[in-house]
OpenMM code with the backbone's topology and positions (N, CA, C; nanometers):
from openmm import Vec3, app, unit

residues = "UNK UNK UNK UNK UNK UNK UNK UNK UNK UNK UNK UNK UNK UNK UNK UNK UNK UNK UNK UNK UNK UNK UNK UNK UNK UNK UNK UNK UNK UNK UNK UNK UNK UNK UNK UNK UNK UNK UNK UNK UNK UNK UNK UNK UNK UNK UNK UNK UNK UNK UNK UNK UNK UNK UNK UNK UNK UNK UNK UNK UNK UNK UNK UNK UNK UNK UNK UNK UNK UNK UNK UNK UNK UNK UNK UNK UNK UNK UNK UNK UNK UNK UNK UNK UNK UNK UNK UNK UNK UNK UNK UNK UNK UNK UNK UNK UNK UNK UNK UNK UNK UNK UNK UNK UNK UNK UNK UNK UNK UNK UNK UNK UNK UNK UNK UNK UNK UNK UNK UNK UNK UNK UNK UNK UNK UNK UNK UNK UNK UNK UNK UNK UNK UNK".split()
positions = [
    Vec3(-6.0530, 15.5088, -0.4869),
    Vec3(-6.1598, 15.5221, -0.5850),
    Vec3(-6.2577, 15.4055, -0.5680),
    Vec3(-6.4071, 15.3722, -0.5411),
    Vec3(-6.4896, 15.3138, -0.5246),
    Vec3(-6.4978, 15.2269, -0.6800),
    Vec3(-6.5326, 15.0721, -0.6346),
    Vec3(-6.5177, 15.0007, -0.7345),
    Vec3(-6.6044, 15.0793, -0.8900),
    Vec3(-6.5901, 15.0653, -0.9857),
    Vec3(-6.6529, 15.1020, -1.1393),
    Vec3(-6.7860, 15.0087, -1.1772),
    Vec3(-6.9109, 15.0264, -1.1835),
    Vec3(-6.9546, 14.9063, -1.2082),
    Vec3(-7.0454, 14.9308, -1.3259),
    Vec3(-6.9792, 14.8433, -1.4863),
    Vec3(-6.9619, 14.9391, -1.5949),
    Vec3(-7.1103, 14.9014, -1.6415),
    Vec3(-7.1991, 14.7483, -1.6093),
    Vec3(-7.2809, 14.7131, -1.6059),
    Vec3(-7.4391, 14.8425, -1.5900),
    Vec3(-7.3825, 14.8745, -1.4598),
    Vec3(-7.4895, 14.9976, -1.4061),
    Vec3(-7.4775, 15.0943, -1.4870),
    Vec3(-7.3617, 15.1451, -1.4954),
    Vec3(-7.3791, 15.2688, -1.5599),
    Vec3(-7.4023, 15.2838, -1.7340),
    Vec3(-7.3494, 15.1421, -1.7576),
    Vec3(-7.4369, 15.2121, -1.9223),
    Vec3(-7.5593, 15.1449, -1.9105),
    Vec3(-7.6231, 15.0593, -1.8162),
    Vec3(-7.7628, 15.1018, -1.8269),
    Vec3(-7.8132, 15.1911, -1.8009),
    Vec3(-7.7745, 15.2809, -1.6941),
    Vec3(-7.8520, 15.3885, -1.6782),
    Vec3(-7.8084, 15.4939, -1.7299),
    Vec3(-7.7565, 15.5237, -1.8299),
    Vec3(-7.6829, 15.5793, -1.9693),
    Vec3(-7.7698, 15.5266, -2.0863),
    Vec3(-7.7675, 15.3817, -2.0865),
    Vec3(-7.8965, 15.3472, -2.1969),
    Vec3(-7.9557, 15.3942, -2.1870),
    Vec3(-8.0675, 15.3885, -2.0482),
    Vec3(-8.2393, 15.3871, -2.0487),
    Vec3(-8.2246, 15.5761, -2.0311),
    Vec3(-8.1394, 15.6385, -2.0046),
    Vec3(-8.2082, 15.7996, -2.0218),
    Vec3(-8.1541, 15.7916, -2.1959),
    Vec3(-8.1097, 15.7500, -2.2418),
    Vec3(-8.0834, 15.7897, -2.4310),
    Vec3(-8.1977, 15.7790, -2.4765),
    Vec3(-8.1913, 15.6075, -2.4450),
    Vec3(-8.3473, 15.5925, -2.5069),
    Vec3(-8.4282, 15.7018, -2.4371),
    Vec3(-8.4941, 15.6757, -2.3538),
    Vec3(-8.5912, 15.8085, -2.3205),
    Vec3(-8.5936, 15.9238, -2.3971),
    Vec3(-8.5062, 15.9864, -2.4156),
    Vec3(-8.4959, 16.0443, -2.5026),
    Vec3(-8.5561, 16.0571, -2.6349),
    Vec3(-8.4484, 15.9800, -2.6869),
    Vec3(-8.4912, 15.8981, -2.8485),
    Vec3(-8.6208, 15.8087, -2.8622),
    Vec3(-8.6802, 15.7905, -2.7650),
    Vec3(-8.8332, 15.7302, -2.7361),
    Vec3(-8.9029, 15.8161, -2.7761),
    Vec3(-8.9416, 15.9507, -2.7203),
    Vec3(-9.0375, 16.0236, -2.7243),
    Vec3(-9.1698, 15.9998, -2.7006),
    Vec3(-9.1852, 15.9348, -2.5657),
    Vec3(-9.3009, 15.8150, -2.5115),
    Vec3(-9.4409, 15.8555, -2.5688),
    Vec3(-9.4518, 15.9808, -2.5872),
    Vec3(-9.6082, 16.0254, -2.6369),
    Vec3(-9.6478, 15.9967, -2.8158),
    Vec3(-9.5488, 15.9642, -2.8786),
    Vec3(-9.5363, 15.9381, -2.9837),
    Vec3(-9.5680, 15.7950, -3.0202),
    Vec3(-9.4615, 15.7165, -2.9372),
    Vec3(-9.4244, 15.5740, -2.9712),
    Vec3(-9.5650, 15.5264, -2.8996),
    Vec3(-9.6274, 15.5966, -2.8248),
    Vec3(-9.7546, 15.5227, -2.7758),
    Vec3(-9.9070, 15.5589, -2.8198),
    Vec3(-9.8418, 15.6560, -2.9208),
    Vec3(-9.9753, 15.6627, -3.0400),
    Vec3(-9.9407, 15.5658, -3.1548),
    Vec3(-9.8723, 15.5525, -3.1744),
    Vec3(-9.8155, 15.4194, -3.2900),
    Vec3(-9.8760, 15.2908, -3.2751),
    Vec3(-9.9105, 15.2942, -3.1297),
    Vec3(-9.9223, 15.1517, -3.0439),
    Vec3(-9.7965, 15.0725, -3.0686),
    Vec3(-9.6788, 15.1095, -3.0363),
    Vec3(-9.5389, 15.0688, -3.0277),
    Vec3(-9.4505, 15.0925, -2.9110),
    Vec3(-9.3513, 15.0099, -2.8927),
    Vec3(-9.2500, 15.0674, -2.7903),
    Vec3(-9.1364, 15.0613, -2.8255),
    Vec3(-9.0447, 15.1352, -2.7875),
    Vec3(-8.9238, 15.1200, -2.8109),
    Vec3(-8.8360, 15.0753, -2.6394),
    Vec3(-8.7461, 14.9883, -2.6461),
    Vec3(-8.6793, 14.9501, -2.4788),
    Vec3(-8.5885, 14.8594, -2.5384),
    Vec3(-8.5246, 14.8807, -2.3853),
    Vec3(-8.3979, 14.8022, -2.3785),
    Vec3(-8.4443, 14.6659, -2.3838),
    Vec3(-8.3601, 14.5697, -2.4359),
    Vec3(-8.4039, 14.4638, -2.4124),
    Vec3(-8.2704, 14.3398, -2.3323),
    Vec3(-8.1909, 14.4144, -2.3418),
    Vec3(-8.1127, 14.3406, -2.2942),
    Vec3(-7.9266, 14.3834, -2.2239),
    Vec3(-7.8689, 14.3743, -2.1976),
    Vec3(-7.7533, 14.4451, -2.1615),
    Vec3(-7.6511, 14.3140, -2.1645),
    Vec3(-7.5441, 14.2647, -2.2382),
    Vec3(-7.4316, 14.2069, -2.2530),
    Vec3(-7.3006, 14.2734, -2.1756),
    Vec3(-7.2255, 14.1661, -2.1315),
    Vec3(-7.0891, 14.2225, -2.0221),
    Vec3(-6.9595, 14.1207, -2.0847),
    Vec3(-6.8902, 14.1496, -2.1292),
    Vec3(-6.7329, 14.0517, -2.1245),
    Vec3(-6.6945, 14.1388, -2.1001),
    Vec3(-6.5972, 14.1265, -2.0114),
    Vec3(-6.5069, 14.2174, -1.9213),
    Vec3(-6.5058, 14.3733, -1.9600),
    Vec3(-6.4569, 14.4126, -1.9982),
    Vec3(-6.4416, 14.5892, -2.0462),
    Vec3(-6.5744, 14.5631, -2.1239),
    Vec3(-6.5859, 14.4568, -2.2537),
    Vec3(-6.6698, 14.5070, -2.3951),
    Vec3(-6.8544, 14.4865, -2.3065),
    Vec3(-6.9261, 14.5678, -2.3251),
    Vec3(-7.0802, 14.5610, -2.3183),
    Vec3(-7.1121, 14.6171, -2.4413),
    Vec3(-7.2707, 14.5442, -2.4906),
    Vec3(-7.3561, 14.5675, -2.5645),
    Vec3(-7.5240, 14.6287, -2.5284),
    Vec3(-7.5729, 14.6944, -2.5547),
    Vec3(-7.6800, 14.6910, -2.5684),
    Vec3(-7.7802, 14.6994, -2.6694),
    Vec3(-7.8943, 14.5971, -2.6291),
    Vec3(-7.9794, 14.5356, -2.7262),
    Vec3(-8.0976, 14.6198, -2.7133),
    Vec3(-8.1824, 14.6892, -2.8512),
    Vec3(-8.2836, 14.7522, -2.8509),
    Vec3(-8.3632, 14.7227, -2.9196),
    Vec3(-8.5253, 14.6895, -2.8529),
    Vec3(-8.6492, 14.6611, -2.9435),
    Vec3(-8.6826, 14.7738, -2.9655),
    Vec3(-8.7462, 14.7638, -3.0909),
    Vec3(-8.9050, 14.8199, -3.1157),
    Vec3(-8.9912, 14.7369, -3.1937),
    Vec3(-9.0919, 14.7512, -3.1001),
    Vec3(-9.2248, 14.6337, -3.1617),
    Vec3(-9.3617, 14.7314, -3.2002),
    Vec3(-9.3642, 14.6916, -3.2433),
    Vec3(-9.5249, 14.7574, -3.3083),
    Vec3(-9.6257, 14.6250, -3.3652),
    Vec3(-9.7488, 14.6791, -3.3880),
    Vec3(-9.8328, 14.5680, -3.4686),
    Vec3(-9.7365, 14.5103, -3.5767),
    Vec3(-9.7068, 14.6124, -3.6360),
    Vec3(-9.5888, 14.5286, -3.7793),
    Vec3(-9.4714, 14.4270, -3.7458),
    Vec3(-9.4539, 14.4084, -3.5945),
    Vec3(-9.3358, 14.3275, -3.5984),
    Vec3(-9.2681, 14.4124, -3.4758),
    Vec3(-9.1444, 14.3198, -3.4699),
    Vec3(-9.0007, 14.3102, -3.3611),
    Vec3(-8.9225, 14.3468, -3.4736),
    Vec3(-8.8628, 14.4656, -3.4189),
    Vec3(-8.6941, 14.5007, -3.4840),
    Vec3(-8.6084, 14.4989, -3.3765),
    Vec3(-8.4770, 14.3932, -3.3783),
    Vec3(-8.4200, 14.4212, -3.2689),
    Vec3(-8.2964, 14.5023, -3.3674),
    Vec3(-8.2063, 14.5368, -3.2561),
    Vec3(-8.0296, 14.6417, -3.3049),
    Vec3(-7.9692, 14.6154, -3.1845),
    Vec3(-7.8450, 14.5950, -3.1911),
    Vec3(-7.7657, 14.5674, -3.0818),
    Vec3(-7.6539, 14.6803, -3.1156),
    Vec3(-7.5747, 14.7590, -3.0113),
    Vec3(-7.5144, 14.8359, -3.0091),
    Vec3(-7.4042, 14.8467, -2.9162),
    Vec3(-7.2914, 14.8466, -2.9782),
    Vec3(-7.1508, 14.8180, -2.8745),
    Vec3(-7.1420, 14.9136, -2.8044),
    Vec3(-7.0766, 14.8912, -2.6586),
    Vec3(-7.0297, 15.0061, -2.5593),
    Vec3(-6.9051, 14.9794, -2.5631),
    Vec3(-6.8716, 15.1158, -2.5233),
    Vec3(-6.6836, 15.0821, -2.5120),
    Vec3(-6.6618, 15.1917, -2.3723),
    Vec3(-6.6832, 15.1438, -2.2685),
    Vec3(-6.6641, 15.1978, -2.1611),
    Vec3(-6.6240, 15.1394, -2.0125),
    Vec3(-6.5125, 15.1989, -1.9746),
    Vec3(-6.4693, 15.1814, -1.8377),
    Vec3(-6.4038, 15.2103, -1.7952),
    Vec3(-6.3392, 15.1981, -1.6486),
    Vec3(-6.2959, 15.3099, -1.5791),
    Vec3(-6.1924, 15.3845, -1.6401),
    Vec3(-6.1444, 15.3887, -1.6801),
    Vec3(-6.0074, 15.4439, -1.7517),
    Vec3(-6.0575, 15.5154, -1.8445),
    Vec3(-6.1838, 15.5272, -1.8944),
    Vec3(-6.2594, 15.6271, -2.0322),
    Vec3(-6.2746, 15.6978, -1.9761),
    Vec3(-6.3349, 15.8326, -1.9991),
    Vec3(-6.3988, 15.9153, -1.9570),
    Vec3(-6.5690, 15.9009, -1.9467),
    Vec3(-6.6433, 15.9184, -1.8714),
    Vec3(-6.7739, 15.9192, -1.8744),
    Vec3(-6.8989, 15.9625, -1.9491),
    Vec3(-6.7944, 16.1192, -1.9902),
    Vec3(-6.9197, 16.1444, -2.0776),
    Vec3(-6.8227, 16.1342, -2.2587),
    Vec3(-6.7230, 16.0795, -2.2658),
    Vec3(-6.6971, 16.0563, -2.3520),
    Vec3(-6.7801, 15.9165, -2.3891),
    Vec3(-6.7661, 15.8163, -2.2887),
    Vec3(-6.8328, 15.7045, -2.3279),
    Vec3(-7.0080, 15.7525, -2.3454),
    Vec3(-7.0223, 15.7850, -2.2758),
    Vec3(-7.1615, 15.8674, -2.2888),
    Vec3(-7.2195, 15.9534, -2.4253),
    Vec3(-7.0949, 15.9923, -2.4673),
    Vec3(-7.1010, 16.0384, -2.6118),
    Vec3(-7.1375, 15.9205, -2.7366),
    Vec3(-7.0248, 15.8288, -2.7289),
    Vec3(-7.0442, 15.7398, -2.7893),
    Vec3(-7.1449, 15.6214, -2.8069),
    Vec3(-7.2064, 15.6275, -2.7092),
    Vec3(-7.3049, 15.5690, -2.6598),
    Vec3(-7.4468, 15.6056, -2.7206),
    Vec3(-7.4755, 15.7200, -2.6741),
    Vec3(-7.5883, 15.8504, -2.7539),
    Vec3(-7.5650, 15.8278, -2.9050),
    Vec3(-7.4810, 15.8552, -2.9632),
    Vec3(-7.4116, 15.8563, -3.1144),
    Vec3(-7.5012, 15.7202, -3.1737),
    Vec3(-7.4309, 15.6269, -3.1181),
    Vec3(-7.4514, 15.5172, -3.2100),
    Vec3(-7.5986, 15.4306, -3.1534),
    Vec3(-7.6704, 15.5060, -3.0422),
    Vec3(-7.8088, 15.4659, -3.0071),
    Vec3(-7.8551, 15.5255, -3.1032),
    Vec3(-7.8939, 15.6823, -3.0894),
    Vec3(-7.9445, 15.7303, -3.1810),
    Vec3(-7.9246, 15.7157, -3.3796),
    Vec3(-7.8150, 15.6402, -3.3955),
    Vec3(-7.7939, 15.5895, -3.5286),
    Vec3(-7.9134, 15.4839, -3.5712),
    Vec3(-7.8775, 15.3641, -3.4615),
    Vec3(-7.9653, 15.2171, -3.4581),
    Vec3(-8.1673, 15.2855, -3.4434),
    Vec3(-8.1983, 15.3700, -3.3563),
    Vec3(-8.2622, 15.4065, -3.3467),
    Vec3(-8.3731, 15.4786, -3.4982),
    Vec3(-8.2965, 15.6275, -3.5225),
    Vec3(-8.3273, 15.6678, -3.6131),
    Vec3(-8.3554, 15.5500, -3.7731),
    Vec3(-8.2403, 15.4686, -3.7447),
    Vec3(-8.2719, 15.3118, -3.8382),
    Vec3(-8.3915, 15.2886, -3.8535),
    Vec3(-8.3967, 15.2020, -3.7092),
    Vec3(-8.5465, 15.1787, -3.6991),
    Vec3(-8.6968, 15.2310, -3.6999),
    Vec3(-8.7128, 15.3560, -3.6235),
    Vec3(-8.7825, 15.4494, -3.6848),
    Vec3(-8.8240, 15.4648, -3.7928),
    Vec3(-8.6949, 15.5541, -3.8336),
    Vec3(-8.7334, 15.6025, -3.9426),
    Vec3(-8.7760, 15.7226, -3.9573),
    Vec3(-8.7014, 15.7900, -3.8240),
    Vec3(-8.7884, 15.9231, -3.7840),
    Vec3(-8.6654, 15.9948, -3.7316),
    Vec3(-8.6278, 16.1064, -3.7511),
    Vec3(-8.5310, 16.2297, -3.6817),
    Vec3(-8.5538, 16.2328, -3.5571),
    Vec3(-8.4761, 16.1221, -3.4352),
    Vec3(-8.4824, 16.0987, -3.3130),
    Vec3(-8.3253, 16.1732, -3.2658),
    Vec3(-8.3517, 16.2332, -3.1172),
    Vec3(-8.4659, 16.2949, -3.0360),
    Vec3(-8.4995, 16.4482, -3.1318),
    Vec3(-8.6265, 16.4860, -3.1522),
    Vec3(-8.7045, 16.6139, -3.1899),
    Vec3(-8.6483, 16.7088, -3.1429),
    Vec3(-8.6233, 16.7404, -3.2706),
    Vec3(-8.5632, 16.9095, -3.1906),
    Vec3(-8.6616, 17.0385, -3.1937),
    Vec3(-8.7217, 17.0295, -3.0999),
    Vec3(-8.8554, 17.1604, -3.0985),
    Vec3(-8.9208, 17.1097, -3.2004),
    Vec3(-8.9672, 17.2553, -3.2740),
    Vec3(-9.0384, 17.2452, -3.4201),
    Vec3(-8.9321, 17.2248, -3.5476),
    Vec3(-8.8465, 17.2100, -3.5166),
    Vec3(-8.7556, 17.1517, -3.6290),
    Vec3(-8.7405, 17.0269, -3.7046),
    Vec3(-8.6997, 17.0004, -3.8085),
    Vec3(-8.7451, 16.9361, -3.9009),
    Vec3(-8.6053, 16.8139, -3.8512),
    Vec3(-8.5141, 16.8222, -3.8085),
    Vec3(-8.3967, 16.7976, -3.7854),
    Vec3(-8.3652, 16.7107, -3.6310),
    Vec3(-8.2662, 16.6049, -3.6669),
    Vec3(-8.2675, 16.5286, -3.4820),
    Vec3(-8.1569, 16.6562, -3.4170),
    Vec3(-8.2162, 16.6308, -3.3198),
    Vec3(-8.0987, 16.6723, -3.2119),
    Vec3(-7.9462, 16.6032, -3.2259),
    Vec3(-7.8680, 16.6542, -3.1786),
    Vec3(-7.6910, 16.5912, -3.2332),
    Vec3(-7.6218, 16.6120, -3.0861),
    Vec3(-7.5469, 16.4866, -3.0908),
    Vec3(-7.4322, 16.4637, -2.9317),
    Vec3(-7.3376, 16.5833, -2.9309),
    Vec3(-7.3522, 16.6353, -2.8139),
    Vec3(-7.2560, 16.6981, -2.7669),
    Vec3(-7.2006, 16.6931, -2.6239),
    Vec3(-7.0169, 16.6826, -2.6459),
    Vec3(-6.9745, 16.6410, -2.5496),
    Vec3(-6.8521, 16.7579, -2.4658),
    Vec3(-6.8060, 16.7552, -2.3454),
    Vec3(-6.6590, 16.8112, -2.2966),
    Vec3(-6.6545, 16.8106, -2.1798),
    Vec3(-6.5759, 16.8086, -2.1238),
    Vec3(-6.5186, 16.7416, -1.9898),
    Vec3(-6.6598, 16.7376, -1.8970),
    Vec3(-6.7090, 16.8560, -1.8981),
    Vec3(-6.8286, 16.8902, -1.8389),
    Vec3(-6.9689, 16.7619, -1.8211),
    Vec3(-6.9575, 16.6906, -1.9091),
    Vec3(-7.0728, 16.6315, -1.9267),
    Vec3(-7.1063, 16.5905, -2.0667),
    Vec3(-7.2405, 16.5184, -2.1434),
    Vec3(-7.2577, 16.4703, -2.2634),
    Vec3(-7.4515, 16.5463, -2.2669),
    Vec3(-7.4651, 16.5925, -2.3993),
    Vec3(-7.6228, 16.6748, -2.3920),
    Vec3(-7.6467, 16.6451, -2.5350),
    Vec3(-7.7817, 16.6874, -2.5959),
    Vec3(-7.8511, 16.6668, -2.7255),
    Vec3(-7.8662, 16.8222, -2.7105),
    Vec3(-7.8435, 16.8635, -2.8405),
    Vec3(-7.8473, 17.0144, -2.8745),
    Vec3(-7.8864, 17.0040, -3.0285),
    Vec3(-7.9410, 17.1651, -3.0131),
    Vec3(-7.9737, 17.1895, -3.1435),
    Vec3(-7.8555, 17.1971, -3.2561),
    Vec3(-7.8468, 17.1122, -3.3816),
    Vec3(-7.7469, 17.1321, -3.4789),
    Vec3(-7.7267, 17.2586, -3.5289),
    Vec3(-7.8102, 17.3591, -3.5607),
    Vec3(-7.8221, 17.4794, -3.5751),
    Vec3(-7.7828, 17.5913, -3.5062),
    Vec3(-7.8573, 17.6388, -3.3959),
    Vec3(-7.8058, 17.6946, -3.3214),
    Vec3(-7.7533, 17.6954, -3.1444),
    Vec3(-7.7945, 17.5711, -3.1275),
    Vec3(-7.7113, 17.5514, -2.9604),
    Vec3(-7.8197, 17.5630, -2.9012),
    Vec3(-7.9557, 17.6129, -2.9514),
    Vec3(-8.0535, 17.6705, -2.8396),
    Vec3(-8.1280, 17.5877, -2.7321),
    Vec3(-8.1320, 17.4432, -2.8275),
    Vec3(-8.2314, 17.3819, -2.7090),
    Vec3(-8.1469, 17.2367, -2.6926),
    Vec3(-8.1262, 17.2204, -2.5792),
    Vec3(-8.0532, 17.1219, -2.5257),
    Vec3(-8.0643, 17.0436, -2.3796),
    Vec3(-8.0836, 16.9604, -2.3685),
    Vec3(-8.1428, 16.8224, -2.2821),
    Vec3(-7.9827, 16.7183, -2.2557),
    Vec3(-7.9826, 16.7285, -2.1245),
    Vec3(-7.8478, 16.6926, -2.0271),
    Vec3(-7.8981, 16.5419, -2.0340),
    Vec3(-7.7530, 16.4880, -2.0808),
    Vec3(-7.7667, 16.3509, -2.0893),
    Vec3(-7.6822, 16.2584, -1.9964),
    Vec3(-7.5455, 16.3108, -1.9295),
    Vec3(-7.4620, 16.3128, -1.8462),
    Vec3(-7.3951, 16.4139, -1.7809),
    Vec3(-7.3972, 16.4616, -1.6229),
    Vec3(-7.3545, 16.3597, -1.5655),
    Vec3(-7.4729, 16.2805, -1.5345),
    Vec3(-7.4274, 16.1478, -1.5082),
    Vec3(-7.6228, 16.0931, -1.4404),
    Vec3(-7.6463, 16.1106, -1.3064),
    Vec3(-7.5900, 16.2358, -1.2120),
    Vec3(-7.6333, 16.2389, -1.0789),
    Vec3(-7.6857, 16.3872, -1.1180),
    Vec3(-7.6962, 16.4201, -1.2451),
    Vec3(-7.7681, 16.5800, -1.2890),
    Vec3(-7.9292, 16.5646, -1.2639),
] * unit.nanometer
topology = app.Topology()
chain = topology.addChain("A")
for resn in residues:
    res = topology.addResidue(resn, chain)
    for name in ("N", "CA", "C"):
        topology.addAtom(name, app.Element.getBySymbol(name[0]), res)
């Protein structure tokens, strides 16, 4: 099995969530951004740190990962999505990621298969969040 390198992969697990939960055409009519700002490592435990700045100010949120080789991927991937989109929607203040014309965020869904944002309602519209070679 090729070394795990837990660093890489929940960044690039971060930065497509956020993307997501960004909704870049939005956050850049605000004149705001939302980004990573930082990525923490002690052995198994990582964190990631998320701005959003606007004219009004810096909000940072930091958000635990609990992932490595021995997890599953898109389980950690689940958990990951979950509690971004928690810190997120926080900050906002807005039902992150949009679900179509719905009034409602999109919600994690996970199984062996992979981790996606789907509609809470009816399943219909859904955006692949893992695997990350999709």
């Amino acid at each position: 099995m090729p070394d795990f390198d837990a660093e890489r992969v929940v960044a690039q697990l971060a930065q497509r969530i956020l993307e997501d939960l960004a909704d870049r055409t939005e956050i850049r009519r605000a004149d705001a951004r939302l980004r990573i700002a930082g990525l923490t490592q002690e052995g198994d435990a990582s964190a990631v740190t998320v701005l959003f700045e606007s004219p009004g100010g810096i909000r940072e949120s930091t958000v635990p990962v609990a992932l490595n080789q021995a997890s599953s991927l898109a389980w950690g991937a689940y958990i990951l999505a979950n509690d971004l989109q928690d810190e997120v929607i926080e900050l906002l203040g807005q039902a992150r990621p949009h679900c179509g014309d719905h009034s409602h965020p999109m919600v994690v869904r996970t199984n062996e298969a992979g981790t996606w944002w789907e509609c809470p309602l009816d399943g219909s519209i859904r955006r692949l969040i893992e695997p990350l070679n999709a």
